[in-house]
C-alpha positions in Angstrom: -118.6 2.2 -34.4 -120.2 5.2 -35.2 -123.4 6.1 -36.8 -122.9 7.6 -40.2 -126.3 9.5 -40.0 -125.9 10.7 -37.0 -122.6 11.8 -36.8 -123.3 13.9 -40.6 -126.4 15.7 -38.7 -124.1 16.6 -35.7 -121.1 17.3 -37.6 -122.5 19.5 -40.4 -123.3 17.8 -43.4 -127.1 16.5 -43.8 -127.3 12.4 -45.0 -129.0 13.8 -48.4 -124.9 15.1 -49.2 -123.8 11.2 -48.8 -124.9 10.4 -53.0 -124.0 12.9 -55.5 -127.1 14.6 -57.1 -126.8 15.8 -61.0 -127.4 19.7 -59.8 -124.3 19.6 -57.2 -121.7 18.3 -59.8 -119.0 21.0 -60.3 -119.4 23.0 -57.3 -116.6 22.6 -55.0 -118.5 23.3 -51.4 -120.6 20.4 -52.6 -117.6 18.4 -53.8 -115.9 18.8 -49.8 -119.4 17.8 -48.3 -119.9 14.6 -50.5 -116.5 13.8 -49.8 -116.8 14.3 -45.8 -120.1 12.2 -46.2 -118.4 9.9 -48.2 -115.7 10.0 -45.6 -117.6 9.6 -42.7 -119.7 6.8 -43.7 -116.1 4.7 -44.8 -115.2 5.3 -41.0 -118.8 3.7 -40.2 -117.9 0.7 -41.6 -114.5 0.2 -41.0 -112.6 2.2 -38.6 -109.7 3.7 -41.0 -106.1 5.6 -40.7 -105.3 8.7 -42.8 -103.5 6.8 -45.3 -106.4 4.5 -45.9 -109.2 6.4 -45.9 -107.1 9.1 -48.5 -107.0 6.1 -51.2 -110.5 4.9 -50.8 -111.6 8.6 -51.2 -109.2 8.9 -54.3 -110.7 5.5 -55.8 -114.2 7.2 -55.7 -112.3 10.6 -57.5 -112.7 13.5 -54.9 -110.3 15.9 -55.6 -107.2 16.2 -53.3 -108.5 19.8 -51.8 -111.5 17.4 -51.1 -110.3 15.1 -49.4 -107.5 17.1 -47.7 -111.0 18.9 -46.4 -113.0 15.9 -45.2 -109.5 14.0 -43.6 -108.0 17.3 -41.4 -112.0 17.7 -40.5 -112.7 14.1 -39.1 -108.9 14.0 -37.5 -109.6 17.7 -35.8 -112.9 16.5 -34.5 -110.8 12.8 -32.8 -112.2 10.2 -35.1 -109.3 9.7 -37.2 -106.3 8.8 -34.8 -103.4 6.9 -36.8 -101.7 6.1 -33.5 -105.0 4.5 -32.2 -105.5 2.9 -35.3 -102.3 1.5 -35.3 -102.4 0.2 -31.4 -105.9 -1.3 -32.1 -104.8 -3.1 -35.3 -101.6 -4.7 -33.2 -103.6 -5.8 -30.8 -105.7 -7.6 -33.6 -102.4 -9.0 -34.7 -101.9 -10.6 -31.5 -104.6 -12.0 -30.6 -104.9 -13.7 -34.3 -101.6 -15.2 -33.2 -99.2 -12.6 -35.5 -95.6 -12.1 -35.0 -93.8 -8.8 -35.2 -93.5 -9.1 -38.6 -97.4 -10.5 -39.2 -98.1 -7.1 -37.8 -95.8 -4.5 -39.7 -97.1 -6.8 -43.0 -100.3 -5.6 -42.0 -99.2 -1.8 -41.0 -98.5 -2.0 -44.8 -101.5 -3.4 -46.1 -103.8 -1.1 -44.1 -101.2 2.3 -44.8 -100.6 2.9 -42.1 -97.3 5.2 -41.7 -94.1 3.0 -41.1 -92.8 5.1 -38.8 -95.6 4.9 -36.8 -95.8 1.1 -37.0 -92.2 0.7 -36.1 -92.8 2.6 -33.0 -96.0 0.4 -31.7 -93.9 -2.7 -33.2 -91.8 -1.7 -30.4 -93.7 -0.8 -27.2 -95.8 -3.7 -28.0 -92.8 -6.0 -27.9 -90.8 -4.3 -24.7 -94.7 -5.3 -23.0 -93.9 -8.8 -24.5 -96.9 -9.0 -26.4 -95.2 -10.6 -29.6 -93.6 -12.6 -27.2 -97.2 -14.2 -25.5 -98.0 -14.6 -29.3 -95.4 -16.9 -30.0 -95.7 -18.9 -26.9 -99.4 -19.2 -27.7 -98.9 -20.2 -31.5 -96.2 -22.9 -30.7 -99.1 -24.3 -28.3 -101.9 -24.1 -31.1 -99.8 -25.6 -33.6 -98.0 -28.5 -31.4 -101.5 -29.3 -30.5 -102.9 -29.5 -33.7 -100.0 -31.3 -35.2 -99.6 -33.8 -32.8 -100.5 -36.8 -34.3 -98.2 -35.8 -37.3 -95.2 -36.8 -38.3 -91.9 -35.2 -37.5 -91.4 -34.3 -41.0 -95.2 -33.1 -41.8 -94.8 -30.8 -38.6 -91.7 -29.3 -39.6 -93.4 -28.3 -42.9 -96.8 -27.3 -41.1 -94.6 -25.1 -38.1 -92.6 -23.4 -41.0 -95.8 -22.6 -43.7 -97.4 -21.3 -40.7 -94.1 -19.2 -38.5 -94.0 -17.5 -42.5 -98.0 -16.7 -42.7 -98.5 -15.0 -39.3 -95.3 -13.4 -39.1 -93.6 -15.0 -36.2 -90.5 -14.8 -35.5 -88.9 -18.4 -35.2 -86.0 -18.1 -32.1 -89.5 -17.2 -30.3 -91.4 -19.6 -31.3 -88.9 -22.3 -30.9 -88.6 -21.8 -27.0 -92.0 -23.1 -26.9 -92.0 -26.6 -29.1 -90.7 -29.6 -28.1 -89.3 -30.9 -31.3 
């Protein structure tokens, strides 16, 4: 993570520029630097893709030139990468056990482009990562549902293939029932 202070002192916009003072209202030059602080500090906390860090600077009413401003400024200096963001957040997806599917569910959820997702969807699953996913769900969930019944597994293995995505001819080659 970065540090929102710092980066604003390097990167031309002092920390005061983060909260909107009643004097600055109106002016446009201050407008683009509340919204780069504003910007900045949303990559602090959570890393962010251009799609996603557009709406959250929408919900707190920039102005499109704005934010056009602040997201061509932070992606010309390399801290807004949608390919990167998208590579991180799949492998997030598989480590949390996610299928192919988990993962594009969550490409959506974080905006990230669908083209994009698609694309890291499927280097990720010529490297056999979704793949390793499944075989390691199917050995969580036997596990932890082996003192059930065949029935209450069944229920348990199909609630679960639908909430993390997996794909279930993948995750079959791993159970035993």
């Amino acid at each position: 993570m970065i540090d929102a202070r710092d980066f604003l002192r390097k990167h031309g916009a002092a920390a005061s520029d983060a909260a909107p003072s009643s004097s600055a209202v109106g002016k446009p030059d201050d407008e683009r630097q509340r919204c780069y602080a504003a910007a900045v500090k949303s990559l602090d906390a959570a890393g962010a893709n251009e799609n996603g860090l557009r709406r959250r600077l929408r919900r707190k009413a920039y102005s499109v030139q704005a934010i056009d401003d602040a997201v061509n400024r932070l992606t010309r200096l390399g801290f807004l990468n949608d390919e990167e963001y998208a590579e991180s957040l799949c492998r997030r997806c598989v480590r949390r056990r996610m299928g192919e599917q988990g993962f594009l569910r969550q490409c959506r959820a974080k905006g990230v482009d669908p083209a994009t997702a698609r694309r890291i969807a499927a280097e990720a699953s010529d490297q056999g990562l979704f793949e390793r996913s499944a075989e390691a769900f199917a050995t969580d969930l036997a596990s932890k549902t082996a003192a059930d019944d065949a029935q209450a597994r069944r229920r348990r293995l199909s609630s679960a293939i639908r909430a993390k995505g997996q794909d279930w001819v993948l995750v079959r080659k791993y159970l035993d029932f």
